[in-house]
C-alpha positions as CSV (number, residue, x, y, z in Angstrom):
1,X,98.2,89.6,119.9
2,X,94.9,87.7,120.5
3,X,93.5,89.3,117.1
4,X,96.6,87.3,115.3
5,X,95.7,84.2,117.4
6,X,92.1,84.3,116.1
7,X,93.1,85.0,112.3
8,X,95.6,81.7,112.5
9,X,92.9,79.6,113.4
10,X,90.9,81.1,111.0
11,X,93.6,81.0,108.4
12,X,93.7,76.5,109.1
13,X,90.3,76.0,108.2
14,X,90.9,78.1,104.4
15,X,91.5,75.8,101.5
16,X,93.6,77.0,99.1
17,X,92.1,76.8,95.2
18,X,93.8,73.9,92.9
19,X,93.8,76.0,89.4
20,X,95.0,79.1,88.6
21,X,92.3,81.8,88.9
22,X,92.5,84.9,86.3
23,X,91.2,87.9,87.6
24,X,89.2,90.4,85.9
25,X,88.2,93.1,87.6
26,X,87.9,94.9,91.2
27,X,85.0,95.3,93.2
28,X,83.8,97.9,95.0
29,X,85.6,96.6,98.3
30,X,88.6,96.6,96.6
31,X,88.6,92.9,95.9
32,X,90.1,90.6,93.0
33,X,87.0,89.2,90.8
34,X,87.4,85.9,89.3
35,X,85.6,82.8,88.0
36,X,86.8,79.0,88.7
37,X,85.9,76.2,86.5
38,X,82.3,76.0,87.8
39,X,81.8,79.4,86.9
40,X,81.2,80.6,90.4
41,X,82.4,84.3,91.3
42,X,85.4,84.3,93.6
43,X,86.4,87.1,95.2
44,X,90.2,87.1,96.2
45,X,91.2,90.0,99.0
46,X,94.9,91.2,97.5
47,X,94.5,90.3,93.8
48,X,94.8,92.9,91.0
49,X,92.8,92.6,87.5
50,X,94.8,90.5,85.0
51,X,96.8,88.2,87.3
52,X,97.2,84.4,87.3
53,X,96.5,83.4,91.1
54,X,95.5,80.7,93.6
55,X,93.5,81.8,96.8
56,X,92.8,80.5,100.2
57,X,89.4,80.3,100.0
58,X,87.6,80.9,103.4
59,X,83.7,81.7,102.7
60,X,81.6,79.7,100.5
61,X,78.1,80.1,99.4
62,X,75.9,79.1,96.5
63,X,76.9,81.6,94.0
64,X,80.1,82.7,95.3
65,X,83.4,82.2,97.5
66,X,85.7,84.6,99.0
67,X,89.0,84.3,100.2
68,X,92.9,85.9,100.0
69,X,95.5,86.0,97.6
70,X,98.0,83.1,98.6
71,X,100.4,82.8,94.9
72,X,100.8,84.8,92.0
73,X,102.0,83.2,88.6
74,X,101.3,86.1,86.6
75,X,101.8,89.4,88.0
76,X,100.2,92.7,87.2
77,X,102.4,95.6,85.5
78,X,100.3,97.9,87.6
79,X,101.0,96.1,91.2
80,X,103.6,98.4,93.2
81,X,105.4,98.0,96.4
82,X,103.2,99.5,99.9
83,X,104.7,102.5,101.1
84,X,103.0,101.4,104.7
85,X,104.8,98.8,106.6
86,X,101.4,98.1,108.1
87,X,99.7,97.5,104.5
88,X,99.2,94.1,103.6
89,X,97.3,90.7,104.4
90,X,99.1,89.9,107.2
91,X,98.3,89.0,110.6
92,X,97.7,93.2,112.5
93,X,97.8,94.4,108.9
94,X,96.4,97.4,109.4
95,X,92.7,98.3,107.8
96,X,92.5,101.6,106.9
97,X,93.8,101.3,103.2
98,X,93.1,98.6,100.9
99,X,94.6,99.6,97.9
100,X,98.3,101.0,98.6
101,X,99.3,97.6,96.4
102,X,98.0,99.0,93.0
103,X,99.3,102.1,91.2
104,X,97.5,105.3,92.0
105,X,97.1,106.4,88.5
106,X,95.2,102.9,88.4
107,X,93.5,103.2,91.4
108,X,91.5,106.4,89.7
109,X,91.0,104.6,86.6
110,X,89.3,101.6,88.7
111,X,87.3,104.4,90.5
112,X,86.1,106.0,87.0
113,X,84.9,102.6,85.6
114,X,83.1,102.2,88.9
115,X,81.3,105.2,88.6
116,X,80.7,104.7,84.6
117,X,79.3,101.2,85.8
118,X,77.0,102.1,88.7
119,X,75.2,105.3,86.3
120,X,74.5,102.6,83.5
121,X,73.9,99.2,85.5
122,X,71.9,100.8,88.5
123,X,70.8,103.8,86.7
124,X,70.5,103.3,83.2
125,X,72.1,106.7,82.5
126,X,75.0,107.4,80.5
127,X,76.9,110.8,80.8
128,X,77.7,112.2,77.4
129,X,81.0,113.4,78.8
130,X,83.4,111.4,80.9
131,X,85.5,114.3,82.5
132,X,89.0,114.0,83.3
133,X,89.1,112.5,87.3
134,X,90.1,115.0,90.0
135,X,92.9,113.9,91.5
136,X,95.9,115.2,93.7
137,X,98.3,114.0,96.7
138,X,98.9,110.3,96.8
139,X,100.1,110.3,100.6
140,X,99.4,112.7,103.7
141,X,96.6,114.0,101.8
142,X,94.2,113.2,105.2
143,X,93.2,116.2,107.5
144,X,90.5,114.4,109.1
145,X,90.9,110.9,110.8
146,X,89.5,109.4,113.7
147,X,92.1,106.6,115.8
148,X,90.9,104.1,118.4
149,X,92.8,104.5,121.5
150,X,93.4,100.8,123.4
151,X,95.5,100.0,126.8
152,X,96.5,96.8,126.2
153,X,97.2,95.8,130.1
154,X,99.0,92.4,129.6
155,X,101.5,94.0,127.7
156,X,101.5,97.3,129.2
157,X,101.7,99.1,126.2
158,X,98.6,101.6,124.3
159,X,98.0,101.2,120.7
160,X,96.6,104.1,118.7
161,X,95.3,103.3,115.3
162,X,92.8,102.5,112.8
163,X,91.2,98.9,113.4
164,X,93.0,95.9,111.8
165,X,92.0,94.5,108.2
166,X,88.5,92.6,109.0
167,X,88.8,93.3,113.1
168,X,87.8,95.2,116.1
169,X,91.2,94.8,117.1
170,X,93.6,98.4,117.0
171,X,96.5,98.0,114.4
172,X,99.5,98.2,116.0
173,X,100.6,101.6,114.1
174,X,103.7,102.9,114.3
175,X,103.7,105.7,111.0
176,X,101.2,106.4,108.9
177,X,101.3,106.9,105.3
178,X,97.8,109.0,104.4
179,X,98.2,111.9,106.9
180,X,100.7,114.8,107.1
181,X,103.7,113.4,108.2
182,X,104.0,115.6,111.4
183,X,100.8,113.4,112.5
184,X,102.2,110.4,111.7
185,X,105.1,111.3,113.8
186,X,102.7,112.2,116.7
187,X,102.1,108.3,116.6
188,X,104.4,107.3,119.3
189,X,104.6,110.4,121.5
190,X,101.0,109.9,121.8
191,X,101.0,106.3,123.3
192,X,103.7,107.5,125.6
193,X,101.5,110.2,126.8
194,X,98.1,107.8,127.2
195,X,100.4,105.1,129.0
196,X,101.7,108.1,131.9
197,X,98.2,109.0,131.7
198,X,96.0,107.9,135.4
199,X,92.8,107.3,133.1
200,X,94.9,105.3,130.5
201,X,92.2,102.6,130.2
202,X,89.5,105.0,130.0
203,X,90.3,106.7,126.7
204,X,89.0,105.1,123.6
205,X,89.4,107.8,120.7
206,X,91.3,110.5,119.5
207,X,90.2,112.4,116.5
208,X,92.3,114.5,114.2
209,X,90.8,117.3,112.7
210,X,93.5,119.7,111.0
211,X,93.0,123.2,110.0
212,X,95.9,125.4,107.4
213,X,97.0,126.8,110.6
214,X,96.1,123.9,113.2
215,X,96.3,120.9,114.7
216,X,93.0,120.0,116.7
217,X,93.2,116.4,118.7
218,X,89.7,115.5,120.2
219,X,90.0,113.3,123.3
220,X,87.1,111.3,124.3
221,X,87.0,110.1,127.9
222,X,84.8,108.2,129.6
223,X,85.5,109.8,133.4
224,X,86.7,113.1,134.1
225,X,90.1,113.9,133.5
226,X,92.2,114.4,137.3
227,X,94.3,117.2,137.7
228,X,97.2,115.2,136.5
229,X,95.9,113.9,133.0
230,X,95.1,117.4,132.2
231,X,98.5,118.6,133.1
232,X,100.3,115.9,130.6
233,X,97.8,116.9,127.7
234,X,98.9,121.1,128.4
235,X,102.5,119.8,128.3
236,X,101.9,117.4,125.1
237,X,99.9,120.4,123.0
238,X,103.4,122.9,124.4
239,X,105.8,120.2,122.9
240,X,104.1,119.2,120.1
241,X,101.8,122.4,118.8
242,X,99.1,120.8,118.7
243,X,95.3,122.2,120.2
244,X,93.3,119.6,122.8
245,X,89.4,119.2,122.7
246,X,87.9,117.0,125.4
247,X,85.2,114.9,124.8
248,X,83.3,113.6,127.8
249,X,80.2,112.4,125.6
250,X,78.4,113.3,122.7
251,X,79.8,115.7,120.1
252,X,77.9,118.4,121.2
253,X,79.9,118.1,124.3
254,X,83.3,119.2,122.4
255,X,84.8,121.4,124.5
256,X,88.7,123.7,123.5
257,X,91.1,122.5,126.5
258,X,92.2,125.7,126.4
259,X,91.3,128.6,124.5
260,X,94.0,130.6,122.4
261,X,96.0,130.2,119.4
262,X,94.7,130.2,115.9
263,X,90.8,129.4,115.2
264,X,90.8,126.0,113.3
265,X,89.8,126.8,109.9
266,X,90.3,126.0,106.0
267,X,90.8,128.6,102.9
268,X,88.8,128.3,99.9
269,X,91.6,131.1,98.1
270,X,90.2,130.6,94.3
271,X,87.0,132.8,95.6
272,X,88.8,134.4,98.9
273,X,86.4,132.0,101.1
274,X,87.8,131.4,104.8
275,X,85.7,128.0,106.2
276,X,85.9,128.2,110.4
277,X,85.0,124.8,111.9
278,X,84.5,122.7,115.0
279,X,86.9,119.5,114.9
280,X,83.9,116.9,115.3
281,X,81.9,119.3,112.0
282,X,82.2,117.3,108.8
283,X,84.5,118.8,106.7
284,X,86.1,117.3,103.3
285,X,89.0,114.6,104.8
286,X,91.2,116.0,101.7
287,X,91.5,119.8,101.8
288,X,93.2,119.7,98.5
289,X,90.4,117.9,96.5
290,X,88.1,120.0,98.6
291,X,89.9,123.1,97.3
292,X,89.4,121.6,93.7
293,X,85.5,120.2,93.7
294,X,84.4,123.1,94.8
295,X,86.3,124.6,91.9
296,X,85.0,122.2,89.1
297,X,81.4,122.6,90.9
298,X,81.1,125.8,90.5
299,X,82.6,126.1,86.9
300,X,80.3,123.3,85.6
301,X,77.2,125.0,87.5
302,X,78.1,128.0,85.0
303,X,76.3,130.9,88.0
304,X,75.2,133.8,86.2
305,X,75.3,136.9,88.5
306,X,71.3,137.3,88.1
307,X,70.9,133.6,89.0
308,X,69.6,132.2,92.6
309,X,70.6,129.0,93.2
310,X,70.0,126.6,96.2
311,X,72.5,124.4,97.8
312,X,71.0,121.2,99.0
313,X,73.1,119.7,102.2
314,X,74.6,122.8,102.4
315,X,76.3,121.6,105.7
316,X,78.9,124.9,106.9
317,X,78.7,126.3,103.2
318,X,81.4,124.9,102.0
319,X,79.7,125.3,98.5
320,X,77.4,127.9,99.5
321,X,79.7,130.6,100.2
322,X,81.9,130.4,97.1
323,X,78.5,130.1,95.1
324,X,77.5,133.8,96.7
325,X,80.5,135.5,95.3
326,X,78.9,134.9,91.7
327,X,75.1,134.2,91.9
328,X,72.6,137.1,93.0
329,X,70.7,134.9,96.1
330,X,72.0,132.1,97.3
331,X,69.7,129.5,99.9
332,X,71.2,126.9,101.9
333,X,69.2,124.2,103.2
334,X,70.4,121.7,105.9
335,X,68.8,119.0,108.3
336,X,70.4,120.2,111.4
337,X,69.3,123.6,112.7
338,X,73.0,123.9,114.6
339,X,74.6,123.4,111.1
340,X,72.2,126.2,109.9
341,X,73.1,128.4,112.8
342,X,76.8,128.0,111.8
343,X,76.7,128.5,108.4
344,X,74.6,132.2,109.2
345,X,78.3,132.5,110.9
346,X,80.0,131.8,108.2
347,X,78.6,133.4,105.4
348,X,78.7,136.8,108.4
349,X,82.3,136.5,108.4
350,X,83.1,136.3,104.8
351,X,80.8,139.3,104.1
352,X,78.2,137.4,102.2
353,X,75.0,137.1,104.6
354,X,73.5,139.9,102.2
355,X,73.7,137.0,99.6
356,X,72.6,134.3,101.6
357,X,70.0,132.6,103.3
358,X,70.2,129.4,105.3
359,X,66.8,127.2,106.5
360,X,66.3,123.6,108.3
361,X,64.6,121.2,106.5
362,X,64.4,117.1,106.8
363,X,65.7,116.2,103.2
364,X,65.0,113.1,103.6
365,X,61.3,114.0,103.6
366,X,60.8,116.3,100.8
367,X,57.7,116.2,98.9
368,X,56.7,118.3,96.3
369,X,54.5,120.7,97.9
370,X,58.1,121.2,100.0
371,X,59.9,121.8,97.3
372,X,57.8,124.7,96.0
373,X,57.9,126.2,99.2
374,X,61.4,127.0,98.5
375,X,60.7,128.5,95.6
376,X,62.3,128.9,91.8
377,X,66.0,128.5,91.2
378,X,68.1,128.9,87.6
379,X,70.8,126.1,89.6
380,X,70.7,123.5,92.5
381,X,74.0,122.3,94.0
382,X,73.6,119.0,95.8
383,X,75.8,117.3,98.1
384,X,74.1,114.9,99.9
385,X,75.3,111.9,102.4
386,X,76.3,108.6,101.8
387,X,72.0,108.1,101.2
388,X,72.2,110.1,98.5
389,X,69.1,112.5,97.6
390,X,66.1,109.9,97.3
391,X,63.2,111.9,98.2
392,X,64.5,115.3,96.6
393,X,65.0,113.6,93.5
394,X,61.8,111.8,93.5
395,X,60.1,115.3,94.2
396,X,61.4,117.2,91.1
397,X,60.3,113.4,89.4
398,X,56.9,113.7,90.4
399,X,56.0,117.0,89.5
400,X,57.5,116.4,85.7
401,X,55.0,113.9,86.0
402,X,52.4,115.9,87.5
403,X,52.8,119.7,87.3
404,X,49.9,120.1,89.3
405,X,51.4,119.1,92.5
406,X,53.1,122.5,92.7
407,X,51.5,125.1,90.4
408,X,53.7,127.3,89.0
409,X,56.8,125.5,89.9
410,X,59.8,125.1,87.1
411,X,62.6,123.1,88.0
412,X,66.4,123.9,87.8
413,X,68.0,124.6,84.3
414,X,71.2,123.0,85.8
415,X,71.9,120.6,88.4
416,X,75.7,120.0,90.2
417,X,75.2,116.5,92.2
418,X,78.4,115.6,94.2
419,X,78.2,112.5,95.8
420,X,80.2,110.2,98.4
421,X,78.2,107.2,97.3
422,X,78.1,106.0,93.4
423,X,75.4,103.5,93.9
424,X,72.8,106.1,95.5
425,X,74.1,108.5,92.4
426,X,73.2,106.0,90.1
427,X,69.8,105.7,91.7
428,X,69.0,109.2,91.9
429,X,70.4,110.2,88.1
430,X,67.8,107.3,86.8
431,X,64.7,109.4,88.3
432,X,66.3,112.6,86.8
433,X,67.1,111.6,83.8
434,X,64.7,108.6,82.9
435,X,61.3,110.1,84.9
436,X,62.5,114.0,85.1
437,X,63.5,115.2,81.9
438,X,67.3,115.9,82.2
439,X,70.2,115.0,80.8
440,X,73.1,113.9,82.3
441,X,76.0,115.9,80.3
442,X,78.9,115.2,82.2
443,X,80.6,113.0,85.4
444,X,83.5,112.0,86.7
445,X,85.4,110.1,89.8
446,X,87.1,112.3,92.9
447,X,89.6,110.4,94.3
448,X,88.8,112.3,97.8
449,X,90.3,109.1,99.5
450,X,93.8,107.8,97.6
451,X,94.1,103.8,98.7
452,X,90.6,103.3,99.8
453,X,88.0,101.6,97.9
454,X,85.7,104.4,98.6
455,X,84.8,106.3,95.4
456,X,83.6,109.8,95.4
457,X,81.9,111.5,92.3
458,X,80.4,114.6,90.4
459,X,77.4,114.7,87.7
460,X,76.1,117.3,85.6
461,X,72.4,117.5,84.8
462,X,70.5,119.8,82.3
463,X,67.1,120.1,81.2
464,X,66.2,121.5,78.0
465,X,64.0,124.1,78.1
């Protein structure tokens, strides 16, 4: 492949390191950290904390080099054996895991520390309780995945994949390890189907988006889809059970191929919630870590029936709802006035819109005269994006600071922050708890994604009367 071209030459201009490097930790790309004789950081793709290694070194700068594991003298107790054949540092290796080579009991522990380290070093914060990780399925744990579709015309052939370690290039997938197996098995049919297809070359993404009773595919095409394309795609969905969306541009353009069969959709059965969704709506990637947060969520919020309580990001109510079956009000506030819309829907068909209310708002704007608008609440729930909660946080910091900025205002007794970012945690617990007034009683890791670096978490917050 021309991707494995390029990395050789690359490869010819790494040096490889002449002592034996001991590493000490991992970083938050999933990285070896070491230190040569110089005392320079060295960051070693492949290496687990505690082994002896040397590295072909490939980037150098100032304070730091980076590179890939090339020997190991002394291995880690902890390293185990890929379950992928695509895993690895090899030329195509694919990119979508970066862990599968470290135990997955030690692959929560590394998340934990991260967390631990990003609330003290970024934050300054300290939870008084470290809570036990939530954890759950090592492998086929992912509902949600989105593969880059490529016709490779010299060699006739499509590849359907994530993207290569460190590469534009598709990863020549044949199985895959992290979702259900009866996707990974759809693998091959599916480039089989794109190669008969008459827009072949025109086809650059498939999405997966898996419901309890479901199997959603979302094609995005670049042309309309003849007569004949569409005909293949009915008889794939027959063979296969699976449900086609087309694509032809943005996501708001999702469209059902054809409409019957099941309604895509996720149970919530610890508070008899039923979550309908759109394949291109974000949804948790790990229904059964979904099924769990929301569980410890709710338990640490500790809802009192006579309590209101907002939900910040609310997106489709995936908290919101279960919150209504045990607070007396519930509000939901989203950006996206669509999301809103649906989540109105939701909470309708789970009987709770007499519990519920649902408004727009640009969170990333909130000031404090916002935030009062909104009124008083015993409990928040947030959930932001990857940016974390910035301006929301820095709202409820400047009114500590100032109470006349919004007269009458009190803020939560209780705040449940889940986050998909531990950095932008750490920044927003250090305006809570440093600036605010709140303590932060409790955290701990999600492993939502098993073999990724990427570390989800959840932190308690309480203010003293």
């Amino acid at each position: 492949m021309v991707g494995a071209r390029r990395r050789s030459s690359d490869n010819s201009r790494m040096t490889r390191t002449t002592e034996w490097l001991r590493v000490e930790s991992l970083d938050l790309e999933a990285q070896g950290v070491a230190h040569n004789a110089e005392g320079k950081v060295v960051f070693i793709d492949g290496a687990l904390p505690g082994e002896l290694v040397k590295a072909d070194i490939g980037r150098r700068k100032n304070n730091w080099e980076q590179g890939q594991l090339a020997e190991i003298r002394k291995e880690s107790p902890l390293r185990v054996a890929p379950r992928c054949p695509h895993f690895g540092l090899h030329a195509g290796a694919c990119g979508g895991c970066k862990m599968q080579h470290l135990h997955p009991a030690a692959q929560v522990a590394v998340k934990q520390r991260v967390v631990e380290d990003n609330l003290w070093h970024l934050g300054k914060v300290k939870p008084e309780v470290l809570l036990r990780p939530i954890e759950g399925p090592a492998w086929g744990y992912r509902y949600r995945a989105r593969f880059s579709v490529r016709y490779v015309q010299k060699k006739g052939v499509v590849l359907i994949g994530f993207h290569e370690r460190k590469s534009r290039y598709v990863a020549d997938m044949q199985v895959c390890k992290v979702v259900p197996p009866v996707v990974s098995d759809l693998l091959m049919p599916l480039r089989d189907l794109i190669m008969a297809m008459e827009e072949r070359d025109r086809l650059p993404q498939i999405e997966l988006a898996m419901g309890d009773e479901v199997i959603a595919l979302v094609l995005r095409h670049l042309n309309p889809l003849p007569d004949g394309d569409v005909a293949l795609l009915r008889a794939f969905a027959a063979t296969h059970c699976v449900q086609w969306w087309l694509q032809p541009k943005g996501p708001d353009t999702v469209r059902l191929l054809d409409d019957f069969g099941p309604q895509l959709s996720y149970a919530l059965p610890e508070f008899g919630i039923r979550m309908p969704f759109k394949p291109t709506d974000f949804t948790q990637v790990n229904p059964h870590i979904n099924a769990s947060l929301v569980g410890r969520a709710l338990r640490l919020l500790a809802v009192q029936p006579g309590d209101r309580v907002i939900d910040w990001f609310c997106g489709l109510g995936n908290f919101t709802l279960p919150l209504a079956t045990q607070a007396r009000e519930v509000l939901g506030i989203e950006g996206s006035e669509a999301l809103v819309q649906r989540s109105r829907e939701n909470a309708a068909a789970n009987g709770l819109a007499h519990k519920t209310r649902f408004v727009a708002r640009n969170l990333f704007e909130m000031t404090p005269e916002l935030l009062a608008q909104d009124g008083v609440a015993d409990r928040w729930l947030i959930d932001p994006p990857r940016e974390g909660a910035f301006a929301l946080a820095k709202a409820v910091a400047d009114i500590a600071q100032d109470p006349s900025l919004a007269p009458g205002w009190q803020p939560p007794k209780r705040i449940v922050y889940v986050s998909c970012n531990p950095a932008t945690l750490a920044r927003d617990a250090g305006l809570l708890v440093n600036v605010a007034g709140y303590r932060c009683t409790a955290a701990s890791a999600v492993n939502m994604f098993p073999h990724t670096a990427h570390v989800e978490s959840v932190a308690v917050f309480e203010r003293d009367a």
